[in-house]
N, C-alpha and C positions, 0 to 999 in steps of 0.2 A: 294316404299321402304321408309323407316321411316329415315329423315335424323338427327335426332337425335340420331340414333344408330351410322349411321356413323360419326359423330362427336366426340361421347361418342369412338368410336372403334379407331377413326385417333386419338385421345388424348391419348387415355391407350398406343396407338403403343408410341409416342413420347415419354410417360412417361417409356415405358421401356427400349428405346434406351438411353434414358438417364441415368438412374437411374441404367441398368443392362448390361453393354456394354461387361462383361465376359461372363453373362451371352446367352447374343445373340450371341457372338462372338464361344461358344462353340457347339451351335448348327449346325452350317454349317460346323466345320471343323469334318473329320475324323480319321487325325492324328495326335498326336504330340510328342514333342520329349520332355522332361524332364531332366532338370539338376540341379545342385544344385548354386542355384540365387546369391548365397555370392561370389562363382569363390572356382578356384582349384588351390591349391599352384604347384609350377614349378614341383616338384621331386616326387609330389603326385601320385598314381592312380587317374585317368580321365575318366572314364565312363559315356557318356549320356545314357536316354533308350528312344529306341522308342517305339511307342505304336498305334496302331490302331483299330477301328472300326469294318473297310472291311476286306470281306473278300478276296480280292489279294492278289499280292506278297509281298514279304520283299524287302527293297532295297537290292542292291547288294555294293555298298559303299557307303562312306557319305565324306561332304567335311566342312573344316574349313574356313571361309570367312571374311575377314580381315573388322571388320568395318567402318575403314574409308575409304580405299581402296577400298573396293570390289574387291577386287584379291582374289585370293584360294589361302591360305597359308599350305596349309595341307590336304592331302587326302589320304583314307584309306579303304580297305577292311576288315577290324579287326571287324566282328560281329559276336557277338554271339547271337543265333536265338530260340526265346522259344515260345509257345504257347500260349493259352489263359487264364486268369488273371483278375480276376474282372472282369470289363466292358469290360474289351478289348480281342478283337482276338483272334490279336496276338503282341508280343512285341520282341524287340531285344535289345542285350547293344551291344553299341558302342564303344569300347575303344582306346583313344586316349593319353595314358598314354603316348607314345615316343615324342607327343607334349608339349614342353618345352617353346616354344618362349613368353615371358608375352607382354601382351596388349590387346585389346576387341575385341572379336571375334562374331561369333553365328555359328550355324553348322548348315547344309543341309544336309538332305538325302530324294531324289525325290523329293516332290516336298513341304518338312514338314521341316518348318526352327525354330532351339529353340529360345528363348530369349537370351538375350546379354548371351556371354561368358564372362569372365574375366579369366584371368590367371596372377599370379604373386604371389611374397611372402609373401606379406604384408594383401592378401584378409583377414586373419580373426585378424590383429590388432586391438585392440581394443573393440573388440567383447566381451568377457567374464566381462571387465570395465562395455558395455552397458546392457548387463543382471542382473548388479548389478543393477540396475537403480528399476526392480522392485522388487529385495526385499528389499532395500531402502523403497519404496511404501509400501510392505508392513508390514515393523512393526507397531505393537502396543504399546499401551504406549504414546511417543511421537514421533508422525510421522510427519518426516523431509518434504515429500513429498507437505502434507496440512498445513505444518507448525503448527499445533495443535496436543492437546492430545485425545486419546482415550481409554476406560478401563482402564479407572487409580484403577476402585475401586475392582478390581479382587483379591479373588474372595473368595467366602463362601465355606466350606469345604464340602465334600460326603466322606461319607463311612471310616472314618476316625478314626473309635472306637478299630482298632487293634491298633494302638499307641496314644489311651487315649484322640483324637479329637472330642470333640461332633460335631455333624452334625450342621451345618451352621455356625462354627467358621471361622469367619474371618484373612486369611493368605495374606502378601503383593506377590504377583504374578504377579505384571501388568509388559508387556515388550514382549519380542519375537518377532514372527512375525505371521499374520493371515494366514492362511494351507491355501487357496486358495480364492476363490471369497466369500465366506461365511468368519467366522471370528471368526471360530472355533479356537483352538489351540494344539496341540495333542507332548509329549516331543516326541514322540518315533520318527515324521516326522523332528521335530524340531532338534535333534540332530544328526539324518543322513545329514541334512542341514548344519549345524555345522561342523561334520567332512569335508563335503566336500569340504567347503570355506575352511575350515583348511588346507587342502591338496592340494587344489589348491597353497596356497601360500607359503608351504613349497615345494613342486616340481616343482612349476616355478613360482617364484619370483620375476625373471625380466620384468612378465609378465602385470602384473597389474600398474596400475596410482595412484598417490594420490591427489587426485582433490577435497575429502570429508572429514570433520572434524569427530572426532567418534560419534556423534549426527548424522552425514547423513546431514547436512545443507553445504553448498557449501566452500570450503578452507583447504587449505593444513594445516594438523598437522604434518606431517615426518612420517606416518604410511601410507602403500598400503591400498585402503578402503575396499579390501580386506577379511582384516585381522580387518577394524573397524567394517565390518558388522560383521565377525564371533565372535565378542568381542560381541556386540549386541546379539548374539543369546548366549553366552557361561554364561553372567551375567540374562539373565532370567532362564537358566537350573539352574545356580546356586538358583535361588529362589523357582523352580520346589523342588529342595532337600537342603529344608535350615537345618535339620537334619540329621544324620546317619538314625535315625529310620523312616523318614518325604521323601516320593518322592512321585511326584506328577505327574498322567496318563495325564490327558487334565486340559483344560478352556474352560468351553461352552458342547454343546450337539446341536443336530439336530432343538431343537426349533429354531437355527436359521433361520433356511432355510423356517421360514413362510413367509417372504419378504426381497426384495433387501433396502438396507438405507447406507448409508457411517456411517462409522465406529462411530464417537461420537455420532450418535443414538440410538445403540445398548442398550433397554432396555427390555428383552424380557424375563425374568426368577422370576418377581414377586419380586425385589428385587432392584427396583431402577437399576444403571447401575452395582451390581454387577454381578457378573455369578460364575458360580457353577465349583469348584476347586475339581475333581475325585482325589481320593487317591489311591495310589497303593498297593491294598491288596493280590495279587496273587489269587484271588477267581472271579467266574463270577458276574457281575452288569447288575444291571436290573434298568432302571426308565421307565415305561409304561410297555409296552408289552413284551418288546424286550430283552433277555436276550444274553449276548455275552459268545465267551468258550475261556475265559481267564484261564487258566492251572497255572501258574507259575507269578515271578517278573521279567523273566532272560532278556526278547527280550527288554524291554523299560531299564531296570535299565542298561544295557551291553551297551547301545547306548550314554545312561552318562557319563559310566567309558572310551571309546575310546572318546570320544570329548574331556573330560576333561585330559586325559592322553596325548593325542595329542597336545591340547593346553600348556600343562605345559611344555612341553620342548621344545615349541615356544616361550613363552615368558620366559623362566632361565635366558634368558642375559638380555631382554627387560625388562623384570620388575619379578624381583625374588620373591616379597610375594607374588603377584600374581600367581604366577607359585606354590608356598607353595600351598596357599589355591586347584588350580585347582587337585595337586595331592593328597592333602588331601580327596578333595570330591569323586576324580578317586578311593581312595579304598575305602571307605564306597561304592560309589556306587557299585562297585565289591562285597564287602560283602552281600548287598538289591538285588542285581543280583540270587546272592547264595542262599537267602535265600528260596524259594521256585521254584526249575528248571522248566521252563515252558515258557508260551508266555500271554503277556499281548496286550488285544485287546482293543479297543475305545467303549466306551458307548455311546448307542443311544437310544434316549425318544418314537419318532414318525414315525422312518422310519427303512428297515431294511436293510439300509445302514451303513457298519462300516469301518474299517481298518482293515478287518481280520488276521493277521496276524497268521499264524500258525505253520513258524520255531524261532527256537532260538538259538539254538548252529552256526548259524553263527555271530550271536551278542556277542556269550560269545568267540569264536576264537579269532573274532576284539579286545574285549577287555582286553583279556589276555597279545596279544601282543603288543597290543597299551601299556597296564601298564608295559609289561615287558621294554621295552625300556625307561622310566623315572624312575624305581625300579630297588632294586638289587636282586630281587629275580630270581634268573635261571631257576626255574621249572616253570615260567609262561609261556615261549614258549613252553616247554612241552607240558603245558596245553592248550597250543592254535592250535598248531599241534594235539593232539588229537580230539580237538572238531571239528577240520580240514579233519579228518580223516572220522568222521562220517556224514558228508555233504560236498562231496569234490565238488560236483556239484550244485549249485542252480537250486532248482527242479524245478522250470519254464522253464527254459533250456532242449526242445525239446517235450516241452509237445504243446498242440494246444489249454489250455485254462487253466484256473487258478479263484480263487475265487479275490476279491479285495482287493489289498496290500498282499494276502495270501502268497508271499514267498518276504520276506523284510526286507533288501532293498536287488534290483533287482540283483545287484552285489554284490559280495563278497570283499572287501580290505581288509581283513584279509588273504588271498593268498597273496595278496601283500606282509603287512604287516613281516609277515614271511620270506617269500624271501630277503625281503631290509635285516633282521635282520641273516638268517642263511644260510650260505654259503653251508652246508653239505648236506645233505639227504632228511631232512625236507626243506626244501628251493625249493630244485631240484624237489618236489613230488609236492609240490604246483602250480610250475609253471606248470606239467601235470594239476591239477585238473584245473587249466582257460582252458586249450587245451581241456578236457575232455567235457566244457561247449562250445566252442566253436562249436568244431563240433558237438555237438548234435544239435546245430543250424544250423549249415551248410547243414546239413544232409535236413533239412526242405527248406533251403532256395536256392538252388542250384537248382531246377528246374524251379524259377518261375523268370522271368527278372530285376524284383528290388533285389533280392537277399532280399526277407525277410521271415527270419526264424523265427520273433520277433511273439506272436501271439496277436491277435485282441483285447485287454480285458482292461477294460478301465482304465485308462491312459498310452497305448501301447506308446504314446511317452516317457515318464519315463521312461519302459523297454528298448525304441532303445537308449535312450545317456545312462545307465548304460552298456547296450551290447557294445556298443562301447568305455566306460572306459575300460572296460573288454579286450576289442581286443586291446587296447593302450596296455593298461599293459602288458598283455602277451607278446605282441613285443618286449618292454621297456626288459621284464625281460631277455626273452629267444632268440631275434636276430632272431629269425623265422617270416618268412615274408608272409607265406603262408594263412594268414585270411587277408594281405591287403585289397584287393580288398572287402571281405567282411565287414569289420570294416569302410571304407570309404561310400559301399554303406548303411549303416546304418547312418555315418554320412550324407550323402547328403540327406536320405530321408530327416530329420529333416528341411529341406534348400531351398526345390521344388523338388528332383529329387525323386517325389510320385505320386501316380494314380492323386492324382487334380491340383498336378503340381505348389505347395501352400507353402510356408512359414509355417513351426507351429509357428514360433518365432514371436511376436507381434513388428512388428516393425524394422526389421533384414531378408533382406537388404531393408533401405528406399526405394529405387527404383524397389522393387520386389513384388510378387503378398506374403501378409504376412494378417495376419487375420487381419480384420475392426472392425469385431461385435462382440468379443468373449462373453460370459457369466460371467461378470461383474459389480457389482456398481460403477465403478471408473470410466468405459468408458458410462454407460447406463445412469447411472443418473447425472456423474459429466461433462461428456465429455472429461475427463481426459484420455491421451494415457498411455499403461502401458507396455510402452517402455521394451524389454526382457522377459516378460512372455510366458513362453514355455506353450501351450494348451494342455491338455490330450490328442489331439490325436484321429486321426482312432477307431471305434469299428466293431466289427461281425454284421453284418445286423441285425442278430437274438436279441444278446445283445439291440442295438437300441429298437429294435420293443416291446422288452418288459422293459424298464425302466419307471418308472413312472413321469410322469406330464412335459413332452418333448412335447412341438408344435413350431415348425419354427414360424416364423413370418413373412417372403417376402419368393417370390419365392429363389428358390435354384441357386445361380450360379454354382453350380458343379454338376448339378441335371445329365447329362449326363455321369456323372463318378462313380456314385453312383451303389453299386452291391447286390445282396444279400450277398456275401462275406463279403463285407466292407461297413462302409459309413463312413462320414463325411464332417462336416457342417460348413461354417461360418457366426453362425446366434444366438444372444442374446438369443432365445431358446434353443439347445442344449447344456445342462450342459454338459453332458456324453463327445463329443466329441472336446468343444471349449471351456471348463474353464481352464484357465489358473492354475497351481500350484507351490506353495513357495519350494517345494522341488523337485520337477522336475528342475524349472530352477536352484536352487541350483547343480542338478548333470550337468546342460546344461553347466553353469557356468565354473567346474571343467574340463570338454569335450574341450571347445571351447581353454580354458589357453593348454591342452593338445596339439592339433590340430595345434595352431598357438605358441607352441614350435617348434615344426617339420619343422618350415624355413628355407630353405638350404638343407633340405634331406627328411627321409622318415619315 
């Protein structure tokens, strides 16, 4: 026998026991149990799920088991018992919801013990603060993060001869924030980001810290940083539309994605460090091959008028010209809305990857209402109710696949919107049309033991924390308790309590299994943690197998969990399932301030 192999063979072992200890460690077990790693507030729904391999039986109870004690503090027959599911069997949920007592637990059923429990009020304080951390990271402009600027020189004008722009006219637009691991910039992702800081900090307020200056550099001004990032995103919209006739689609194009670089080397459009400033003409754009089916101004420019509508009667008492100017911009953009009804998409050079977007009248409801609330005009609820009327459902909701970004954003708060504002008829129909979306998910999600009726398509984690705004609100609205348990297990996937039993949140809980390697310049090439970024998420096996220019790079720790159902990866090669995005964590953001309201109840 050749003892150079065995050498070569006893090193690779070491090197994998080292280097992959999930990964070995998932090979010999058969069961486990999943729950969500952050802990469960006292008065919450409490669901673990188990999950198996074999083919055997189901446990018959499960126990709670005190960790410092090792006493059984809780035991229970309460499972509910469902079949097989991705990789697994079969699965069961647990529910321990009448378990109230706080302090660190883990649970046993046969012979499959989870990860620490936690129970108490406090599990998600501060949480929605630490998600701030990465869109802090990542604006443009001047970023707080690196201490440095980036695309300052943005950007030269496209398509811009419907209001008298020659092509390559230079417009001041640097600022925002970068859409996700690339360094693109797109208004339409950017102002649903916008509204949701917004709303986070007007519906719960007492929530957030102010630990950051409005630059994002360390130290209290007297403002929730909250409310300094969404001033940060609301003063680059403004330079998006610095005219009535002048709004502006993105910054940048797909040339980016020829290589990973941190941000101040972005020089990639033949033009020194500027980049290329798409104008909104309501017609399709083409640069290479790739033509998009932009219809209309309404879905981008409607996204403007609720951020800036919203914000203006946040800041009336805070700073009144400020609040002038935001409502000022809130009706021109309404009017560049109007101007041609339809849906405005994202231009791409090289690839025939976009932001498809293909509804719009829920942009134009949001921003009816949104304006009517800092306006005296009365027909704009009307008007927001009827747009309300013709999309009561967000048509993702109960389908089993979707194009990308094609129905956006995922949730509706212009149901909201309408409700907080009218007490009568319209108010009362809206809070159906969330119910109406609800159970078209439930409907899906009700057989399978995570309770997920979200579908696979990439970035399904955006759709689970929108579905789960969703199920707040409607609770919020209507006192109806009957989607808890589904709303929560939506929350928990986001948390661990998912097929890989994983964290999506980079970083959240330190102590818990949360992505390493996401697909990244910040963590790839700087080494940089990017503390709060919510990852895309889960996709369809299929999705997967057919995306372009996706190769791992080390073996798989979750390779056992993997289905043709589903995958997902944490590994610097898959974009699709592990790039983290500026406006996902934006809505995580909004989700988590929700969540750790609810301390003390339900």
């Amino acid at each position: 026998m050749d003892k150079t192999k065995i050498s070569y063979g006893f090193l690779a072992a070491i090197v994998l026991i080292a280097f992959f200890p999930k990964y070995l460690a998932a090979q010999t077990e058969k069961s486990w149990l999943r729950i969500n790693l952050l802990g469960y507030q006292t008065n919450s729904v409490k669901v673990a799920v188990w999950v198996t391999k074999e083919e055997g039986g189901m446990p018959a109870k499960f126990e709670i088991i005190d960790k410092e004690s090792g006493k059984v503090v809780f035991s229970s027959r309460k499972i509910k018992r469902f079949g097989a599911y991705g990789p697994f069997k079969k699965s069961a949920r647990l529910n321990f919801s009448d378990f109230k007592l706080p302090g660190r637990y883990y649970i046993k059923a046969g012979n499959t013990k989870s990860p620490e429990l936690i129970v108490n009020d406090q599990v998600y304080n501060q949480t929605a603060d630490f998600a701030l951390r990465y869109m802090r990271q990542q604006r443009s402009g001047y970023n707080p993060y690196l201490k440095d600027s980036c695309h300052t020189r943005d950007g030269f004008v496209l398509y811009g001869k419907d209001a008298g722009i020659r092509d390559s006219t230079f417009y001041k637009a640097s600022g925002g924030w970068h859409d996700a691991s690339d360094y693109l910039q797109y208004a339409t992702t950017s102002a649903n980001a916008t509204y949701h800081l917004l709303a986070a900090y007007r519906d719960f307020p007492g929530i957030f810290a102010d630990r950051h200056q409005e630059n994002g550099l360390e130290g209290r001004n007297g403002v929730a940083d909250v409310l300094d990032e969404a001033k940060w995103g609301l003063d680059w919209l403004l330079k998006m539309h610095p005219e009535p006739n002048i709004m502006f689609n993105q910054i940048a194009d797909d040339r980016d994605h020829s290589s990973m670089r941190m941000p101040k080397e972005d020089s990639l459009y033949g033009r020194g460090y500027e980049r290329p400033l798409y104008f909104i003409n309501g017609k399709p754009q083409q640069r290479g091959k790739f033509l998009n089916n932009t219809t209309g101004t309404s879905s981008t420019a409607a996204k403007f008028t609720s951020a800036f509508s919203l914000a203006s009667g946040i800041y009336q008492d805070k700073h009144p010209e400020y609040a002038r100017l935001l409502k000022e911009k809130a009706l021109t953009a309404y009017q560049y809305a109007n101007k041609i009804p339809g849906v405005t998409q994202t231009a791409s050079v090289k690839s025939p990857y976009i932001y498809a977007e293909d509804n719009w009248v829920d942009d134009m409801e949001l921003a009816s209402a949104t304006l009517a609330a800092v306006s005296n005009d009365p027909g704009l609820l009307d008007k927001a109710f009827d747009y309300a009327k013709k999309e009561p459902v967000t048509p993702w909701m109960g389908k089993d696949t979707a194009a990308h970004y094609q129905y956006y954003p995922f949730h509706n708060f212009g149901h909201f919107e309408i409700a907080r504002q009218h007490s009568g008829a319209a108010g009362k129909e809206s809070i159906k049309f969330y119910k109406a979306g609800l159970d078209k998910v439930w409907q899906k999600a009700k057989d399978n033991g995570f309770y997920r009726g979200v579908p696979f398509i990439w970035c399904s984690n955006n759709l689970t924390a929108s579905f789960a705004i969703q199920s707040f609100l409607y609770q919020q609205l209507s006192g109806d308790q009957q989607y808890d348990e589904l709303a929560q297990a939506n929350f928990d996937w986001l948390f661990g309590c998912n097929i890989w039993g994983t964290s999506m949140v980079y970083g959240l809980p330190a102590w818990g299994d949360t992505p390493k390697d996401p697909h990244s310049a910040f963590t790839h090439i700087g080494n940089y943690p990017i503390d709060g970024g919510l990852v895309d998420g889960p996709v369809y096996g299929n999705i997967y197998k057919n995306l372009i220019g996706i190769r791992l790079t080390k073996p798989d720790d979750y390779a056992v969990f993997q289905s043709d159902l589903v995958v997902y990866h944490d590994d610097y090669g898959d974009y699709s399932t592990n790039e983290p995005t500026m406006d996902g964590t934006a809505s995580l953001i909004y989700l988590l301030a929700a969540f750790d309201s609810r301390a003390g109840g339900k």
